[in-house]
Structures are given as structure tokens and as C-alpha cells.
C-alpha positions as CSV (number, residue, x, y, z in Angstrom):
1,X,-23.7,-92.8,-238.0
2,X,-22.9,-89.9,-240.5
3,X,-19.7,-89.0,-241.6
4,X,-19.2,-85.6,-239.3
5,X,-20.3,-87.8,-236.6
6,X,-17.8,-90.6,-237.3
7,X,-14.7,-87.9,-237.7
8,X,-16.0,-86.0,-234.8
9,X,-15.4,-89.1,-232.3
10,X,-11.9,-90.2,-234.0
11,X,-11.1,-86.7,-233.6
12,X,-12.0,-86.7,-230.1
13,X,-10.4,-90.2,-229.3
14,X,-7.3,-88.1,-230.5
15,X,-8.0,-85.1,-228.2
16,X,-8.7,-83.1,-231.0
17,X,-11.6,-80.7,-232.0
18,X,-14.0,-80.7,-235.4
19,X,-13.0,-77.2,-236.0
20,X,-15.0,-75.2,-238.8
21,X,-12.2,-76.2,-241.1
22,X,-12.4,-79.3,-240.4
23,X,-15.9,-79.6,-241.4
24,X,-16.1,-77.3,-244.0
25,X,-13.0,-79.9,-245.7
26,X,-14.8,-82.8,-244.7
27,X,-18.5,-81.6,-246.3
28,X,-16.8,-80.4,-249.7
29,X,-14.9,-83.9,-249.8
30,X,-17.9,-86.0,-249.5
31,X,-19.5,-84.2,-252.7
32,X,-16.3,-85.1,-255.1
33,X,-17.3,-87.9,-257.0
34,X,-14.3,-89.8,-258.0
35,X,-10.7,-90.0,-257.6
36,X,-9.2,-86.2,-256.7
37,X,-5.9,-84.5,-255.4
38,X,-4.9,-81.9,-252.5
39,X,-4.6,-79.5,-254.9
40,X,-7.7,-79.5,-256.9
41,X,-9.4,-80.0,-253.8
42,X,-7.7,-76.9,-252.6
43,X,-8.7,-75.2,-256.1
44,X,-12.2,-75.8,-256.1
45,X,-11.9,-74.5,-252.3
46,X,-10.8,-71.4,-253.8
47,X,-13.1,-71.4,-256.8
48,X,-15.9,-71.0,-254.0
49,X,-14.4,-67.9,-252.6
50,X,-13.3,-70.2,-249.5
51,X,-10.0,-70.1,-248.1
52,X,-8.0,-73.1,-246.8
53,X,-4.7,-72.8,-246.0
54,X,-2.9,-76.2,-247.7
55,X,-1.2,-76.9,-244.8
56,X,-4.8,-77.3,-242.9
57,X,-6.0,-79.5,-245.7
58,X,-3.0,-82.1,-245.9
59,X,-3.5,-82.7,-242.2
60,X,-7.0,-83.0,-242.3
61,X,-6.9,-85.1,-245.0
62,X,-4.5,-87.4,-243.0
63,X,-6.5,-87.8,-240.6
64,X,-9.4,-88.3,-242.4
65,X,-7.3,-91.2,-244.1
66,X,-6.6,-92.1,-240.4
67,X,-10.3,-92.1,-239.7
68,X,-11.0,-94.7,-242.8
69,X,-13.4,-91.6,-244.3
70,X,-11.1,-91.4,-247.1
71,X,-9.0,-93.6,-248.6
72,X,-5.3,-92.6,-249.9
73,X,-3.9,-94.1,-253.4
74,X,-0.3,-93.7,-253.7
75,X,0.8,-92.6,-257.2
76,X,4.2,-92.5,-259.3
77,X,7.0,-90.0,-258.0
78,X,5.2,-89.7,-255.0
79,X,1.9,-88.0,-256.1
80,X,-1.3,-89.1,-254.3
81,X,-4.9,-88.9,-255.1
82,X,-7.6,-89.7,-252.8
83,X,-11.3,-90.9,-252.5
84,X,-14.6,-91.1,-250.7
85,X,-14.4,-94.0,-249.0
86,X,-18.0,-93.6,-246.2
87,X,-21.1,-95.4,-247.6
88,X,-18.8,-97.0,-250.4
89,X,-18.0,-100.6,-250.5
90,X,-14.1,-102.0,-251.1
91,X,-12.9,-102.3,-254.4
92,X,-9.3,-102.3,-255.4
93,X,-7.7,-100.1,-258.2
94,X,-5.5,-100.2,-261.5
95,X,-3.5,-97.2,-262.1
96,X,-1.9,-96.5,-265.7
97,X,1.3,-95.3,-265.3
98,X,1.3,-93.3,-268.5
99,X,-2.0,-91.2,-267.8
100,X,-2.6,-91.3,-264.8
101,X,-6.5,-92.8,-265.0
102,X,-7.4,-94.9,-262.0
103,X,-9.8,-98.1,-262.7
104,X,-12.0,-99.6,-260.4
105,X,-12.2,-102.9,-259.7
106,X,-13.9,-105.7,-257.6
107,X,-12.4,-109.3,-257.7
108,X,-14.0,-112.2,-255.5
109,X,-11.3,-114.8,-256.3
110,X,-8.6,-111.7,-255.4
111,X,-10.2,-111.5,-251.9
112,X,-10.4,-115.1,-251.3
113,X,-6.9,-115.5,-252.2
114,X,-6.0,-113.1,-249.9
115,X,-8.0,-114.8,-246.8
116,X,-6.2,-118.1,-247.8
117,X,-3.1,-116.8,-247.6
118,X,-3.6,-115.3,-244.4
119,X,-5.2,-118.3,-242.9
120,X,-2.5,-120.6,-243.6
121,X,0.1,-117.8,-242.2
122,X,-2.2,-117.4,-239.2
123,X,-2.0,-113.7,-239.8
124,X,-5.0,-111.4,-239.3
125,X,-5.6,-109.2,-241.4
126,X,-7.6,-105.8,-240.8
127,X,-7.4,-104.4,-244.0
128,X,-5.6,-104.3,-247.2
129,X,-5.2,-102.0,-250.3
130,X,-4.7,-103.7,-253.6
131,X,-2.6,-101.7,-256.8
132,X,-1.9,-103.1,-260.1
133,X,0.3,-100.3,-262.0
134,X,0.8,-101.0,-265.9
135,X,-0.9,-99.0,-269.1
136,X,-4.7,-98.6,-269.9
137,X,-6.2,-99.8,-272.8
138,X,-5.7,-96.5,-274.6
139,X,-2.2,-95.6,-274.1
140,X,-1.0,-99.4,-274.6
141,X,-3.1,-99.5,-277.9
142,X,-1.2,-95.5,-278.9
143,X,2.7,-97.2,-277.5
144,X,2.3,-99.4,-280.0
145,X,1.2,-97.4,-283.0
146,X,4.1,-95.1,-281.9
147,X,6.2,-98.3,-282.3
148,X,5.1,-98.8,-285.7
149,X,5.0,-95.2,-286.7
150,X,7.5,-94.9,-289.6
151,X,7.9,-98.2,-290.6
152,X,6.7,-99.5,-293.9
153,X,3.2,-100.7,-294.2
154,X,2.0,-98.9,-291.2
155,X,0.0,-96.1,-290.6
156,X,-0.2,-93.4,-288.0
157,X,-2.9,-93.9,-285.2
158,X,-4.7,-91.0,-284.4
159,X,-4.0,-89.6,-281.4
160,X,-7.6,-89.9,-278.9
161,X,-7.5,-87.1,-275.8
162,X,-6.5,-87.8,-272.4
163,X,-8.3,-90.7,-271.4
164,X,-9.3,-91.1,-267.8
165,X,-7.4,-88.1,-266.3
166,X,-8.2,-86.2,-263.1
167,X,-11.8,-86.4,-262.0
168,X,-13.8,-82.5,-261.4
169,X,-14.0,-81.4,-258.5
């Protein structure tokens, strides 16, 4: 089943229509490779000559959340980013709290752990999202040359761009 088709009978279950929105949200989300916002969604919307009012594109990004097409990722202060979830497998994410670059990851003793736990609790479990928040590589590595800026012996790191930031739309 395709991914219009799949939103099209959620939508339906919920009495409510695929309207040319809808779709056109739905098509231009399922080219953005990677992890991505409202607003640069909205941007590259715009970029296109296309206009989409945000109050259309929250919902329909709720209920495309709703519908397991896309898959929400909270961030600090309330902040979200999204992503692709149709034709992808599950994977679990690490989000640096400095920079905001989101990493991938797959962990086969995480998800057995999980089953474990929910077999001995006798709880079911129908899905899960897994977050590990903390510092990537590169801003943990420029912390602590910052922490030894100034001090005898030491030497200024050089300063690399923003690593991992927000993915093109």
C-alpha cells in the first residue's frame, strides 16, 4: 500500500477527507531526506511558489504522526523535528543538546531489553520511541578545549562549523 493510500484510509477512519493540501504536504514530505521542522518544511513550501497556510501544516503533520507516516522527535524547549517514517525500518535516536544534530541508531540488545522488561511486567507493548540527549562528538571535544582555553600549556582548538545541524529541505 502507498503512502497516499495509507493516509487516505486513516483519514477516512477519522471522517476526514485527503484534501489537495493534504496531499500536496504529504508528497513534499516524503521527498525530505532526513530529519526536518514545520518551518523549513513550510519554507521550502514557499520556495516553490506554494502556499500553505502553517496552521494547515501543523495539523496535517499531526495526523500524519497519528497515521505512523511520520514520526515526531521531541526537542529541548519544546522544539520538534520530524521524519519519514513509511518504507523505513525503526531505529532510535541521540540528540545533542548543544547543536541540535540528531544520530541514528539501531541497537539489538536495546530492543531485547525492552521485550524483557515488558514480558516480565506482562505489559504489551505497541510501540516505543527511544531518546538519548547529551553532546556529540564535536561539541564535547570544543567544551573541553573551551575548558582549557586560557590556562597554561594549552592551546586554542579551532573552532570546526556547525556539525550536524538542520537537514535541507
Amino acid at each position: 500500500m502507498d503512502a497516499a493510500t495509507r493516509f487516505s484510509e486513516y483519514l477516512a477512519r477519522k471522517r476526514l477527507r485527503l484534501t489537495r493540501e493534504r496531499r500536496a504536504i504529504l508528497e513534499e514530505m516524503l521527498h525530505v531526506r532526513g530529519h526536518f521542522d514545520a518551518d523549513q518544511l513550510l519554507a521550502h513550501f514557499r520556495s516553490k511558489g506554494r502556499m500553505v497556510s502553517r496552521a494547515t501544516l501543523y495539523r496535517t503533520l499531526a495526523r500524519l504522526v497519528e497515521a505512523g507516516l511520520v514520526h515526531k522527535i521531541e526537542m529541548e524547549h519544546g522544539q520538534a523535528r520530524y521524519e519519514t517514517m513509511f518504507g523505513r525500518h525503526h531505529h532510535d535516536h541521540m540528540i545533542c543538546l548543544t547543536c541540535g544534530r540528531i544520530i541514528e541508531f539501531e541497537s539489538r540488545e536495546i530492543e531485547r531489553a525492552q521485550d524483557d522488561v515488558c514480558r516480565k511486567k506482562g505489559f504489551t507493548m505497541t510501540g516505543h520511541m527511544h531518546q538519548i540527549r547529551g553532546h556529540c562528538a564535536a561539541c564535547a571535544a570544543r567544551a573541553a578545549a573551551a575548558a582549557t582555553d586560557g590556562k597554561p600549556g594549552s592551546r586554542q582548538a579551532e573552532r570546526p562549523g556547525r556539525a550536524g545541524g538542520r537537514t535541507r529541505v
